[in-house]
KEBANU-129340 format. One record per residue: residue number from 1; x, y, z of N, C-alpha, C in turn. Coordinates in Angstrom, 2 decimals. Layout:
BEGIN
<kollum n="NUM" n_east="X" n_north="Y" n_up="Z" ca_east="X" ca_north="Y" ca_up="Z" c_east="X" c_north="Y" c_up="Z"/>
...
This chain:
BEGIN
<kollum n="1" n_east="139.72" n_north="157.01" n_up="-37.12" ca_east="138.57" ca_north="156.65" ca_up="-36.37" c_east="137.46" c_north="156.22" c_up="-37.32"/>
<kollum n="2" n_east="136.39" n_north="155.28" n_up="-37.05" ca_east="135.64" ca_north="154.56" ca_up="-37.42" c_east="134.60" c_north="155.68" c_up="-37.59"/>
<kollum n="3" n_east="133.93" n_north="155.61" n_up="-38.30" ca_east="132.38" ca_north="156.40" ca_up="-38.64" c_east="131.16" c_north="155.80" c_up="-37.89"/>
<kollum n="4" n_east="130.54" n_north="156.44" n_up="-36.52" ca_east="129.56" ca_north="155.68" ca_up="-35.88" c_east="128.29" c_north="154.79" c_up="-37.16"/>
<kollum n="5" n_east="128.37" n_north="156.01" n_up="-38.07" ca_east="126.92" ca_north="155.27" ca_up="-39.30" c_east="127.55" c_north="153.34" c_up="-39.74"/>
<kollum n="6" n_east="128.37" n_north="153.88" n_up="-39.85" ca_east="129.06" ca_north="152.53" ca_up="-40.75" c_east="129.25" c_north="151.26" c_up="-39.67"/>
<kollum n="7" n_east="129.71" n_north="152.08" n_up="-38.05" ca_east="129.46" ca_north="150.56" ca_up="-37.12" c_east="128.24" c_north="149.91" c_up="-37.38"/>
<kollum n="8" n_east="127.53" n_north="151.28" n_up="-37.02" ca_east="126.06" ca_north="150.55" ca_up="-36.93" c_east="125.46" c_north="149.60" c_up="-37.84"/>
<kollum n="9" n_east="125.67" n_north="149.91" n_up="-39.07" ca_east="125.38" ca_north="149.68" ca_up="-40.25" c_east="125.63" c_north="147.68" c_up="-40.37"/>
<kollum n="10" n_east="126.92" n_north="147.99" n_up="-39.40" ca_east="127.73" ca_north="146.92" ca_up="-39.27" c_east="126.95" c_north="145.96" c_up="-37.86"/>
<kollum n="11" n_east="126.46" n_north="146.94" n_up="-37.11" ca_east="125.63" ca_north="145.86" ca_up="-35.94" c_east="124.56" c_north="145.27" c_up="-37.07"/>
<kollum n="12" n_east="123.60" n_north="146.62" n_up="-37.40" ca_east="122.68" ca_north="146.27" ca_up="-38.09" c_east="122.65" c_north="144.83" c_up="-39.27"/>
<kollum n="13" n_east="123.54" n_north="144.52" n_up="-39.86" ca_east="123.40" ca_north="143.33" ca_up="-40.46" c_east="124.07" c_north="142.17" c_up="-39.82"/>
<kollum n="14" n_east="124.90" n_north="142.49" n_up="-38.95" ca_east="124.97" ca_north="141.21" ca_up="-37.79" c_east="123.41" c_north="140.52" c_up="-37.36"/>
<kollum n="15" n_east="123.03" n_north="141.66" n_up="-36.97" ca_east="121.86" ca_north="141.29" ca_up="-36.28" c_east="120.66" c_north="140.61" c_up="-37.43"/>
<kollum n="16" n_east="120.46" n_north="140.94" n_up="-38.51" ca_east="119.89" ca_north="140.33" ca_up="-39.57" c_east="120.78" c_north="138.91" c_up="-40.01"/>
<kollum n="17" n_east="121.50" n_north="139.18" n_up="-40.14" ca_east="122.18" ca_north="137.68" ca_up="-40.37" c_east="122.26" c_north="136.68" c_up="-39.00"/>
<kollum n="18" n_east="122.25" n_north="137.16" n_up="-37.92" ca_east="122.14" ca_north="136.05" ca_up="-36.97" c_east="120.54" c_north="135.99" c_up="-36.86"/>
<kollum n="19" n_east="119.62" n_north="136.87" n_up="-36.89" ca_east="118.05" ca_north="136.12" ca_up="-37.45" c_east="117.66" c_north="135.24" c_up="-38.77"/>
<kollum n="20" n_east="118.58" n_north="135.38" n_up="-39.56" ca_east="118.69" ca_north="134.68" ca_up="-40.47" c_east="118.93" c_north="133.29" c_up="-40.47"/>
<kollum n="21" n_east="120.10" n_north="132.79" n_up="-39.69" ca_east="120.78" ca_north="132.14" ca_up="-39.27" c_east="119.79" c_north="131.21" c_up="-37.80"/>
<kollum n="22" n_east="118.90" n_north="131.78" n_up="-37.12" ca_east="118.10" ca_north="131.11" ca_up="-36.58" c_east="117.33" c_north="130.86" c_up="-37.28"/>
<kollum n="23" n_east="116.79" n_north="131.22" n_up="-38.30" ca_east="115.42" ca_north="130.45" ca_up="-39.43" c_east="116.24" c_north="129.42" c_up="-39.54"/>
<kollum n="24" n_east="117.48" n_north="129.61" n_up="-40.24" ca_east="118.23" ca_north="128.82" ca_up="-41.05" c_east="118.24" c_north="127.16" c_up="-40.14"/>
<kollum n="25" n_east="118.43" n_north="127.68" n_up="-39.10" ca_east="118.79" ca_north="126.40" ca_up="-38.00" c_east="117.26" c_north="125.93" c_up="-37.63"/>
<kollum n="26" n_east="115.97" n_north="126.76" n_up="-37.18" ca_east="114.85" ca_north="126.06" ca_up="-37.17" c_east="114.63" c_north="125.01" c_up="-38.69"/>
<kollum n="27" n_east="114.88" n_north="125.78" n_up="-39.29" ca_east="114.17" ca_north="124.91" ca_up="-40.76" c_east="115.04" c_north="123.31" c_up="-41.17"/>
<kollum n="28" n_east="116.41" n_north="123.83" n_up="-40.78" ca_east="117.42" ca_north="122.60" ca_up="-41.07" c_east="116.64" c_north="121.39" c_up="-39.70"/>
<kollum n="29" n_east="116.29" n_north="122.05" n_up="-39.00" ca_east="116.24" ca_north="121.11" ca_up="-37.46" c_east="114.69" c_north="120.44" c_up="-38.31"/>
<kollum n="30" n_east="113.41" n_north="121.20" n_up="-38.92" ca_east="112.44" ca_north="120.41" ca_up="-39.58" c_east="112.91" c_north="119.34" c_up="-40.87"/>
<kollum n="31" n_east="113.97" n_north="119.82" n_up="-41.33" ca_east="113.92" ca_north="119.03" ca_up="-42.59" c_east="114.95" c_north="117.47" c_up="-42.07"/>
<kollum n="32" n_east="115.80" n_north="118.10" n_up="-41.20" ca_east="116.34" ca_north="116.79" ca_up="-40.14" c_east="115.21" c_north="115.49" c_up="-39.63"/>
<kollum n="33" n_east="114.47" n_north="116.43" n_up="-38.92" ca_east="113.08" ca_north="115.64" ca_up="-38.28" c_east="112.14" c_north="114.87" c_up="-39.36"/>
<kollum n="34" n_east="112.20" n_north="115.49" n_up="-40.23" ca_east="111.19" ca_north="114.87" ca_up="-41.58" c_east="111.64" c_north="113.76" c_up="-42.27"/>
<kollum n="35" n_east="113.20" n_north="113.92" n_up="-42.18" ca_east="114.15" ca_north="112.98" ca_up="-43.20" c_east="114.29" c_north="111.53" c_up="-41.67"/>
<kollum n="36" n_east="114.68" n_north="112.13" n_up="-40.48" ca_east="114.23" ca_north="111.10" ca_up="-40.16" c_east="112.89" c_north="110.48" c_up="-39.62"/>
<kollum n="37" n_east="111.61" n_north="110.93" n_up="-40.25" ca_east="110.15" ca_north="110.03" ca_up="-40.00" c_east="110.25" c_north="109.26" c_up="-41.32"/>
<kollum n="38" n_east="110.77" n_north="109.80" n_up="-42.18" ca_east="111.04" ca_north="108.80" ca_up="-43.90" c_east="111.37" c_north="107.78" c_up="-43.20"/>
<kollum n="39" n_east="112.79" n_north="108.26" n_up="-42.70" ca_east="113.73" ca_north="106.52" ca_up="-42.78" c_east="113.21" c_north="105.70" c_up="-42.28"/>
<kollum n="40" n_east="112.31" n_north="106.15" n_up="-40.91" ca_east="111.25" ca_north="104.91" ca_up="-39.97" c_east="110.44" c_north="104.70" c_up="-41.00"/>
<kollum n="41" n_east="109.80" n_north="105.07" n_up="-41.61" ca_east="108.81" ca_north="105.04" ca_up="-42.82" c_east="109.45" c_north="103.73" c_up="-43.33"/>
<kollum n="42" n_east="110.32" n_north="104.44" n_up="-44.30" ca_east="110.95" ca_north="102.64" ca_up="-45.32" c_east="111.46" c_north="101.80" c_up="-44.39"/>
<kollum n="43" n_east="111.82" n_north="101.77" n_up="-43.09" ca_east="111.96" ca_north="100.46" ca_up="-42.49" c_east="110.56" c_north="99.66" c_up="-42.11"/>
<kollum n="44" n_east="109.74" n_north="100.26" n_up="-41.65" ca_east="108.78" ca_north="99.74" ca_up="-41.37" c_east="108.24" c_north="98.70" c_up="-42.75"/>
<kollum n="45" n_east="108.16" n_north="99.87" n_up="-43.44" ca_east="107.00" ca_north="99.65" ca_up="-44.97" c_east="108.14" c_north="98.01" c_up="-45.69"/>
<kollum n="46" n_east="109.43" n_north="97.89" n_up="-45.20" ca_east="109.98" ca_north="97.02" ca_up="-45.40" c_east="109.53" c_north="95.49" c_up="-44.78"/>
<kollum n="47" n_east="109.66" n_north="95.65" n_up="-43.63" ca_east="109.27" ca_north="94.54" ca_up="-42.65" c_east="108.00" c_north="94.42" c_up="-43.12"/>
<kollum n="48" n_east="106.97" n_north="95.49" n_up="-43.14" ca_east="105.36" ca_north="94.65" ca_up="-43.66" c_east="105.66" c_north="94.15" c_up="-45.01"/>
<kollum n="49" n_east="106.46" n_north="94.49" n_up="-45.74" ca_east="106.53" ca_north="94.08" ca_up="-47.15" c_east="107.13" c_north="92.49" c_up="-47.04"/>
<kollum n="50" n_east="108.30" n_north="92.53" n_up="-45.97" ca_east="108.23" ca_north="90.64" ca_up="-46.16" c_east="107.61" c_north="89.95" c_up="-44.87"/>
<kollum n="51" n_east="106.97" n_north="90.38" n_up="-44.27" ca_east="105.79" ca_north="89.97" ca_up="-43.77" c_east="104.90" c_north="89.06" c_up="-44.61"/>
<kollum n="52" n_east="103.82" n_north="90.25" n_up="-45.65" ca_east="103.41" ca_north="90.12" ca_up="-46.45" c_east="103.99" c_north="88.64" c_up="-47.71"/>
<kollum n="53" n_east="105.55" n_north="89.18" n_up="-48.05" ca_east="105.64" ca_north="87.82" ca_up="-48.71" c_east="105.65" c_north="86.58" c_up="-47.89"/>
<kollum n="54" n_east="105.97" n_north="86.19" n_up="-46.66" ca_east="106.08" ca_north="85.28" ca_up="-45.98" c_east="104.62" c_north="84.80" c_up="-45.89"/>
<kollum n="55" n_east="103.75" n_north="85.35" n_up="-45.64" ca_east="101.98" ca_north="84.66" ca_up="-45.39" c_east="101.93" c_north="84.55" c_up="-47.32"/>
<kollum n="56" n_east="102.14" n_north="85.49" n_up="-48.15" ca_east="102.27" ca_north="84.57" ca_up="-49.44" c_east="102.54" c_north="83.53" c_up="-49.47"/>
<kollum n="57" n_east="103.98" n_north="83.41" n_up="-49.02" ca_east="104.24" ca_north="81.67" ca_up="-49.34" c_east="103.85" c_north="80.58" c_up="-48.47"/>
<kollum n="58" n_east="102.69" n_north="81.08" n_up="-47.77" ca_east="102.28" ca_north="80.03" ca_up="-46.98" c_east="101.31" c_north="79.04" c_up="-47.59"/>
<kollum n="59" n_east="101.57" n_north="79.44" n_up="-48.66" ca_east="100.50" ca_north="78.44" ca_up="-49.85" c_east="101.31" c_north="76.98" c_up="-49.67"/>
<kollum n="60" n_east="102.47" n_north="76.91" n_up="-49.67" ca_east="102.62" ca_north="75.23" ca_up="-50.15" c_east="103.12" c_north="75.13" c_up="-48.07"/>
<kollum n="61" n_east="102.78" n_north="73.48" n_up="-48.57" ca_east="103.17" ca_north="73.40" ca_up="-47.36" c_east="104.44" c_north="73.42" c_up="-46.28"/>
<kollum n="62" n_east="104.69" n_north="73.81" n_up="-45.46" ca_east="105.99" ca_north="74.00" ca_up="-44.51" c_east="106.16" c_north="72.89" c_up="-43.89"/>
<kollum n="63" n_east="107.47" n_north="72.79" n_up="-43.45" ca_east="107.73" ca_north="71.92" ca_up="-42.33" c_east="108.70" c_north="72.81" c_up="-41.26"/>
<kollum n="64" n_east="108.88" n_north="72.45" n_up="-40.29" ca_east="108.99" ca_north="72.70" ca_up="-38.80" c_east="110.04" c_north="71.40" c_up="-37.95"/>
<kollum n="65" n_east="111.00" n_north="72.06" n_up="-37.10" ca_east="111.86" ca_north="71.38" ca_up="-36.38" c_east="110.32" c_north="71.12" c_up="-35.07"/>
<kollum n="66" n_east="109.71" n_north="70.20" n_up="-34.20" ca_east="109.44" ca_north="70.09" ca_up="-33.49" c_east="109.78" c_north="68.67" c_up="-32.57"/>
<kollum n="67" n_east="110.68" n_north="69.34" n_up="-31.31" ca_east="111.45" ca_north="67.95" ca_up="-30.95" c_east="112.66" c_north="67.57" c_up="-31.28"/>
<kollum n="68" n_east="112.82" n_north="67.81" n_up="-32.44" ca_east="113.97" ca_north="67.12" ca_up="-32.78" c_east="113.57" c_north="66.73" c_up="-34.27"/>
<kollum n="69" n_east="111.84" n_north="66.39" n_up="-34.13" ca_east="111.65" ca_north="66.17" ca_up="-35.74" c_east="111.12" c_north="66.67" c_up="-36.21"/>
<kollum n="70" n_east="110.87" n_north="66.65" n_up="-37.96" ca_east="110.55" ca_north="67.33" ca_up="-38.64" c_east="108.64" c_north="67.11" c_up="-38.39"/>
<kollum n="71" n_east="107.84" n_north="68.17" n_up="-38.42" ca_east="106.60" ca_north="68.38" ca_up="-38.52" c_east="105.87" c_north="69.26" c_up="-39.52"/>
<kollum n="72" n_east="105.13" n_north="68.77" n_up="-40.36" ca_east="104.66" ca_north="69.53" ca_up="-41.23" c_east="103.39" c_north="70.49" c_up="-40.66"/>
<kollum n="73" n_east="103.21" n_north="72.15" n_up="-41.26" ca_east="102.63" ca_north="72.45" ca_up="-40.31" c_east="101.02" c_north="72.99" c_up="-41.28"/>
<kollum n="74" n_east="99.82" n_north="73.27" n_up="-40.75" ca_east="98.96" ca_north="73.19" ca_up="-41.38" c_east="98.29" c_north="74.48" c_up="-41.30"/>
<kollum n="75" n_east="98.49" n_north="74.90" n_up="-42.32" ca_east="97.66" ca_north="76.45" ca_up="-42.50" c_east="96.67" c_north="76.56" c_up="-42.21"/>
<kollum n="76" n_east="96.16" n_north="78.16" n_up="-41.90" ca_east="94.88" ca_north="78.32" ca_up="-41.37" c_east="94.29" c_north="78.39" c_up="-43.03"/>
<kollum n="77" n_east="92.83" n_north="78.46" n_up="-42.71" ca_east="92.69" ca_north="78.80" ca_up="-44.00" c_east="92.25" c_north="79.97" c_up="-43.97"/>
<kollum n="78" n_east="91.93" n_north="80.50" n_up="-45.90" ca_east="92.09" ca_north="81.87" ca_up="-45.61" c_east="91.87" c_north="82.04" c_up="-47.48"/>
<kollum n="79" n_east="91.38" n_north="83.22" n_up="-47.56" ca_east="91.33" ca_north="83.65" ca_up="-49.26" c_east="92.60" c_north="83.23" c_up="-49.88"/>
<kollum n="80" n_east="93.57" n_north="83.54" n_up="-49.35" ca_east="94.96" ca_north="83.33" ca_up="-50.18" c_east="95.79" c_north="81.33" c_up="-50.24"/>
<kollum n="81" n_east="94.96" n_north="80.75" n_up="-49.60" ca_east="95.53" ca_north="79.66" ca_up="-49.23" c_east="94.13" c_north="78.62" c_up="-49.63"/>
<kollum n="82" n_east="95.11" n_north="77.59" n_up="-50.74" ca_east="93.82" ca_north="76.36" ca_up="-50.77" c_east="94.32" c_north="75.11" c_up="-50.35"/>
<kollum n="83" n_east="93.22" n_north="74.15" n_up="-50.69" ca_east="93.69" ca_north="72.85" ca_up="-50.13" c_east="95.11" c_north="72.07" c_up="-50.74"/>
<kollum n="84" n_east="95.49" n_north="72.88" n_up="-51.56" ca_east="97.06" ca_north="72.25" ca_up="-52.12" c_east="98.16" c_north="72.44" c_up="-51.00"/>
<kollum n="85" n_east="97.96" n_north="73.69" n_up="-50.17" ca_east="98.75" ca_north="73.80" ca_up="-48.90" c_east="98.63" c_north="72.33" c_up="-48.17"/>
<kollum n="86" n_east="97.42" n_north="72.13" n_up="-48.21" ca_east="97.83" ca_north="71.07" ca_up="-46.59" c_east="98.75" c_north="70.04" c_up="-47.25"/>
<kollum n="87" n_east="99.05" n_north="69.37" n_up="-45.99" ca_east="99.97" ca_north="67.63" ca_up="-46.34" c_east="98.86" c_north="66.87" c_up="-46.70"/>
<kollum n="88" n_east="99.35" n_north="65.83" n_up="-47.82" ca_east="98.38" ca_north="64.92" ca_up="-48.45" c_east="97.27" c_north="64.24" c_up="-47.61"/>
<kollum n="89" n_east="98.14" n_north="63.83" n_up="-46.29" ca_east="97.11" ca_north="62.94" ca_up="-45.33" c_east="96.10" c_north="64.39" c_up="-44.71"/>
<kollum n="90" n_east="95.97" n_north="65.44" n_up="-44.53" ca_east="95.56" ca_north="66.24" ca_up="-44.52" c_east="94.33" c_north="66.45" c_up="-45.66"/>
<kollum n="91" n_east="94.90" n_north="66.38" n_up="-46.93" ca_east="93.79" ca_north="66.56" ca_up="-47.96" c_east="93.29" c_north="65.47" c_up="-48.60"/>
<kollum n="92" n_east="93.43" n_north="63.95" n_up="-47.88" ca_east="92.42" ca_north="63.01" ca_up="-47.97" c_east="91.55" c_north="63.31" c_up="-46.87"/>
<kollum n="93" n_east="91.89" n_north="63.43" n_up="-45.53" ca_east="91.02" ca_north="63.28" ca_up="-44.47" c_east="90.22" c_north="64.85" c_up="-44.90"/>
<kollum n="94" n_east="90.37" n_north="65.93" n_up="-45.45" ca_east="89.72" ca_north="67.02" ca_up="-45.99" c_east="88.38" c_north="65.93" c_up="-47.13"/>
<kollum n="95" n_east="88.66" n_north="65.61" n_up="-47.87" ca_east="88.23" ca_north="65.04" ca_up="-48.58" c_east="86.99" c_north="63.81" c_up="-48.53"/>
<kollum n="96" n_east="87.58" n_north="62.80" n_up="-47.66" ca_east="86.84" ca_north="61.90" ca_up="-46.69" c_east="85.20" c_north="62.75" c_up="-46.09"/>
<kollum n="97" n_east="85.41" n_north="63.71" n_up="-45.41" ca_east="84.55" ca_north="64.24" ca_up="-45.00" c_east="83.74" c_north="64.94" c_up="-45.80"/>
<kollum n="98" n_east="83.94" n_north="65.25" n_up="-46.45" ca_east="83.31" ca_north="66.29" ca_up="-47.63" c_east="82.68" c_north="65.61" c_up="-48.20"/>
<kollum n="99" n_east="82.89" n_north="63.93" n_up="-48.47" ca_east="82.48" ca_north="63.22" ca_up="-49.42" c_east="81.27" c_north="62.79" c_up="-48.50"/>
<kollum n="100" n_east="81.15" n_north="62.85" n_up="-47.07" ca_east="79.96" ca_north="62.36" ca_up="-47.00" c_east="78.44" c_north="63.33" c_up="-46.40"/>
<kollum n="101" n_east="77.61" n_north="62.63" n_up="-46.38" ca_east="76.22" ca_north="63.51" ca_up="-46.11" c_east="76.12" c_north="64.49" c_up="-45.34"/>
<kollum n="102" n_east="76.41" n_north="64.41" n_up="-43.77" ca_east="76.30" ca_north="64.93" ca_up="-43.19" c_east="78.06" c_north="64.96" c_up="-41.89"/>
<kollum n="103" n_east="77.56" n_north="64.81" n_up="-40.61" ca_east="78.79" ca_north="65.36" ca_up="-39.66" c_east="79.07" c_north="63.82" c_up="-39.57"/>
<kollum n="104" n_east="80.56" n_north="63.61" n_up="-39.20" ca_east="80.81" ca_north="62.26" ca_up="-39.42" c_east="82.38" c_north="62.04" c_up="-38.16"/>
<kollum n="105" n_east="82.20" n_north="61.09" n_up="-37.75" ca_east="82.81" ca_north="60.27" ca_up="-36.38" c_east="84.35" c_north="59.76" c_up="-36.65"/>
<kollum n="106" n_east="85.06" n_north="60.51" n_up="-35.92" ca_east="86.59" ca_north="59.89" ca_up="-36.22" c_east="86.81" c_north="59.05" c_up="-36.91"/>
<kollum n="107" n_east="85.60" n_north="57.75" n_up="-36.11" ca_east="86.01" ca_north="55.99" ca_up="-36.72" c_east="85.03" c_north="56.21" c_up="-38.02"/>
<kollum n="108" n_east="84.72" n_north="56.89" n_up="-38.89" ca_east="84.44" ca_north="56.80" ca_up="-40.00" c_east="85.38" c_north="57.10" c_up="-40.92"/>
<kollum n="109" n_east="85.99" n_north="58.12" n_up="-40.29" ca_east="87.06" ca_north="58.63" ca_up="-41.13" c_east="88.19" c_north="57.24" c_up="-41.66"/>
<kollum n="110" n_east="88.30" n_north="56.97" n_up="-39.91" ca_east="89.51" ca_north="56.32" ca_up="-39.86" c_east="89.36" c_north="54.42" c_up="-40.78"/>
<kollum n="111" n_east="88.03" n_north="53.94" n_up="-40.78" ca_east="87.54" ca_north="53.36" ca_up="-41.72" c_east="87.45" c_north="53.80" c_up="-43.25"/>
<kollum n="112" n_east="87.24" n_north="54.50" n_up="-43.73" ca_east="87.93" ca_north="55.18" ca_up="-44.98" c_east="89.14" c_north="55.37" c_up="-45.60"/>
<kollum n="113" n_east="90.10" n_north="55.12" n_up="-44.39" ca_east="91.78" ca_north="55.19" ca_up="-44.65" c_east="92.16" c_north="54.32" c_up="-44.49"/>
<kollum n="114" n_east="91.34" n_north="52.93" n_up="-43.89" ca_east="91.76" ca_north="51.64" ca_up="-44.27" c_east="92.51" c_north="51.51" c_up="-42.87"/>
<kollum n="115" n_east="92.07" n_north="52.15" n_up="-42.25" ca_east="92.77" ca_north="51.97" ca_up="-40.31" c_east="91.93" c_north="50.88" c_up="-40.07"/>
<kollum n="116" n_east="92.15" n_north="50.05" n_up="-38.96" ca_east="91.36" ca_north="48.67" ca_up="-37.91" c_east="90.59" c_north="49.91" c_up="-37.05"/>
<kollum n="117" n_east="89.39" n_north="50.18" n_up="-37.46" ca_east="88.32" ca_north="50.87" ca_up="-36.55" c_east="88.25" c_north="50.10" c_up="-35.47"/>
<kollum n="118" n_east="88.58" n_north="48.69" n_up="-34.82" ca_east="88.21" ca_north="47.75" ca_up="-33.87" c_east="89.43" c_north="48.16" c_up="-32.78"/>
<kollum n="119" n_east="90.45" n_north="48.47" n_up="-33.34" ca_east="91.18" ca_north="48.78" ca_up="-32.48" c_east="91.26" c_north="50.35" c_up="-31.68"/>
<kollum n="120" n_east="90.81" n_north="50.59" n_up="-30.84" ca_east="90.85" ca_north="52.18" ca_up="-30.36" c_east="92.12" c_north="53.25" c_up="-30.72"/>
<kollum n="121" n_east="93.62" n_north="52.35" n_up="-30.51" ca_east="94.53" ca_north="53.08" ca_up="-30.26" c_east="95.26" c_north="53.57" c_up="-31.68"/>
<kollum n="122" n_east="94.34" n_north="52.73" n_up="-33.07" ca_east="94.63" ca_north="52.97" ca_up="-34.30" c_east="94.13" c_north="54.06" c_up="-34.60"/>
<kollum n="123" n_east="92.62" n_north="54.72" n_up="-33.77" ca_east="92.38" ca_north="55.81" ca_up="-34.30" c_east="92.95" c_north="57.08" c_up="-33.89"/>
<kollum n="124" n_east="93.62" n_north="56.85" n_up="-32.50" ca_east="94.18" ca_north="58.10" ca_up="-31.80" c_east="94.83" c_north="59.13" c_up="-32.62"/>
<kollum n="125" n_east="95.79" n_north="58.58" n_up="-33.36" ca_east="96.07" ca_north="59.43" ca_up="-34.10" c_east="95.72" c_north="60.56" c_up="-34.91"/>
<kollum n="126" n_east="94.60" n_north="59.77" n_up="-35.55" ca_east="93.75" ca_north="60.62" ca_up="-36.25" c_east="92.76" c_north="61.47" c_up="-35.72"/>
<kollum n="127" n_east="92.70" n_north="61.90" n_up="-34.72" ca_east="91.73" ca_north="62.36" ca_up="-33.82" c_east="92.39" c_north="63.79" c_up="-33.58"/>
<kollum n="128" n_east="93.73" n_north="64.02" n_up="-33.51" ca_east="94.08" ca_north="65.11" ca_up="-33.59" c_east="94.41" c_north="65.95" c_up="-34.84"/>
<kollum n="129" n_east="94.58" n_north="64.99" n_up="-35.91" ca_east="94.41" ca_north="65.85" ca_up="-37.16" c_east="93.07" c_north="66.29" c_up="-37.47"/>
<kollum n="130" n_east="92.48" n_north="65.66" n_up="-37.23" ca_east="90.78" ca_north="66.25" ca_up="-37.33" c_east="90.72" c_north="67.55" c_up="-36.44"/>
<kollum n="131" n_east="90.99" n_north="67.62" n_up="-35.56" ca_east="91.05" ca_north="68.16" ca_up="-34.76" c_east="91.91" c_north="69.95" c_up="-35.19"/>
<kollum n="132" n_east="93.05" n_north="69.39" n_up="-35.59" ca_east="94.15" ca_north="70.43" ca_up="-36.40" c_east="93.22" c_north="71.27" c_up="-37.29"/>
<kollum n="133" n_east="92.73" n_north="70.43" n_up="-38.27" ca_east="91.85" ca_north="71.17" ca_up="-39.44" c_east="90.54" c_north="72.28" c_up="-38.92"/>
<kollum n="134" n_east="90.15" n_north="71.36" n_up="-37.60" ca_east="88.66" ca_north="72.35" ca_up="-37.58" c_east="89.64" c_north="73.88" c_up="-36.51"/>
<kollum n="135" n_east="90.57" n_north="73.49" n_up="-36.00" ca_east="91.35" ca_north="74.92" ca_up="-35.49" c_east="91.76" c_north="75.52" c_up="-36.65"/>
<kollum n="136" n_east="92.32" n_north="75.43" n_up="-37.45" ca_east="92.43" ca_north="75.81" ca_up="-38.78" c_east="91.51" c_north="76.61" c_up="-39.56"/>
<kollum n="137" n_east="90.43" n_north="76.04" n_up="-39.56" ca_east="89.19" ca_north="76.79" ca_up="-40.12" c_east="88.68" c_north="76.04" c_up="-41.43"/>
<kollum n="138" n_east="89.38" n_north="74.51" n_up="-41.67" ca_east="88.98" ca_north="73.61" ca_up="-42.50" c_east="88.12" c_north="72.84" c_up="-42.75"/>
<kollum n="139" n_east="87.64" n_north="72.59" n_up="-41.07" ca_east="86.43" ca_north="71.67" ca_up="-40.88" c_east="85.96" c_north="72.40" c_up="-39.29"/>
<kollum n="140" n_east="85.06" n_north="72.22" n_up="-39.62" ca_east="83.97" ca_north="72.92" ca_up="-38.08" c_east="83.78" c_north="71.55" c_up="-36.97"/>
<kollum n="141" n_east="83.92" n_north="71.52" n_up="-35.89" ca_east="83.80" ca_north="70.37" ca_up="-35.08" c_east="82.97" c_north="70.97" c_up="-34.43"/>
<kollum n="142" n_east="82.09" n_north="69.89" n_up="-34.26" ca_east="80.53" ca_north="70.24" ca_up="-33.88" c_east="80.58" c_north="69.54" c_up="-32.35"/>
<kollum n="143" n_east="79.73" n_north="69.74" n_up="-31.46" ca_east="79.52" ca_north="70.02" ca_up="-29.78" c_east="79.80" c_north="68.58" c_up="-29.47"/>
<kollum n="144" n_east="78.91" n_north="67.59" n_up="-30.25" ca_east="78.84" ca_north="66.22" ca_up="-29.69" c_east="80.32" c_north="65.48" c_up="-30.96"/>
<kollum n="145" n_east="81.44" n_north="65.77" n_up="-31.02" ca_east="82.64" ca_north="65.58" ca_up="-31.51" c_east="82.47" c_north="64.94" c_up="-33.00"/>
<kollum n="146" n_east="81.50" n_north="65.30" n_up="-33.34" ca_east="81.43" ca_north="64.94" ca_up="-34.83" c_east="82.02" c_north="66.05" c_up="-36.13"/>
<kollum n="147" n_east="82.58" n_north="65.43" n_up="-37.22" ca_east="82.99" ca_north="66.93" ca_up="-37.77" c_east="82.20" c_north="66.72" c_up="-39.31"/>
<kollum n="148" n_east="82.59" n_north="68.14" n_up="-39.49" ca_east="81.83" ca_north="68.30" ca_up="-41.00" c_east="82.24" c_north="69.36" c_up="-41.56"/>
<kollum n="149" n_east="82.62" n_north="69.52" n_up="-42.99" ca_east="83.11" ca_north="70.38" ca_up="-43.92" c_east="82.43" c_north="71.65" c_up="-44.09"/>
<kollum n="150" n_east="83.57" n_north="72.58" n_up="-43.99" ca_east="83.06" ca_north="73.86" ca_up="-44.08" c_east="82.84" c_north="74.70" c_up="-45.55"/>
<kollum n="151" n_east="82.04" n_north="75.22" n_up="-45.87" ca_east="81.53" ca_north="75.39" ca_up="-47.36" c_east="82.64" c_north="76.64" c_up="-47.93"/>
């Protein structure tokens, strides 16, 4: 026959080892939970990281499927981005304007680039790149549709 001291003895550290054994399982269940807020952690901190490089390389200029064709597309501006981004016809008509006194009229522009100002439908074009730049934040277009360079 068994010695009642020695069962007990024998509940008695059951019972300590299965409290044991619940720390054991709370703490594993925190260090579970922690290991996975990391892993969301480096996925995230990943995606902003090429985020981040992608508006880097928005320095030179892009092009774009639109339609069917290729379109070059025109950065906003911004501390990280200069006028070497835009497309060339972009950073004459940047240029054009800058060069003169004050706010200045499509058909000035478009006289500067050696367009037929006489003809209306020669300037159309250019009316929306002007247009592109001051959404951009390149040139400010002023109320009565005149534009002028932003400092």
């Amino acid at each position: 026959m068994v010695d009642p001291e020695v069962l007990e003895r024998i509940a008695a550290r059951r019972a300590e080892l299965d409290g044991l054994e619940e720390q054991l399982i709370k703490r594993l269940d925190q260090v579970r939970a922690e290991r996975d807020e990391l892993s969301v952690t480096e996925r995230v901190l990943a995606r902003m990281s090429e985020q981040i490089a992608e508006e880097r390389a928005a320095d030179a200029p892009t092009s774009a499927q639109v339609g069917g064709r290729a379109a070059l597309l025109v950065p906003h501006r911004s501390d990280g981005v200069n006028e070497a981004a835009l497309p060339g016809d972009y950073r004459r008509i940047l240029a054009i304007v800058r060069e003169t006194d004050g706010p200045v009229q499509v058909r000035a522009v478009g006289e500067r680039l050696g367009l037929d100002a006489a003809v209306r439908g020669k300037l159309e074009p250019l009316r929306p790149k002007l247009v592109r730049l001051a959404d951009r934040g390149w040139l400010h277009k002023r109320p009565d549709g005149r534009f002028t360079a932003r400092p």
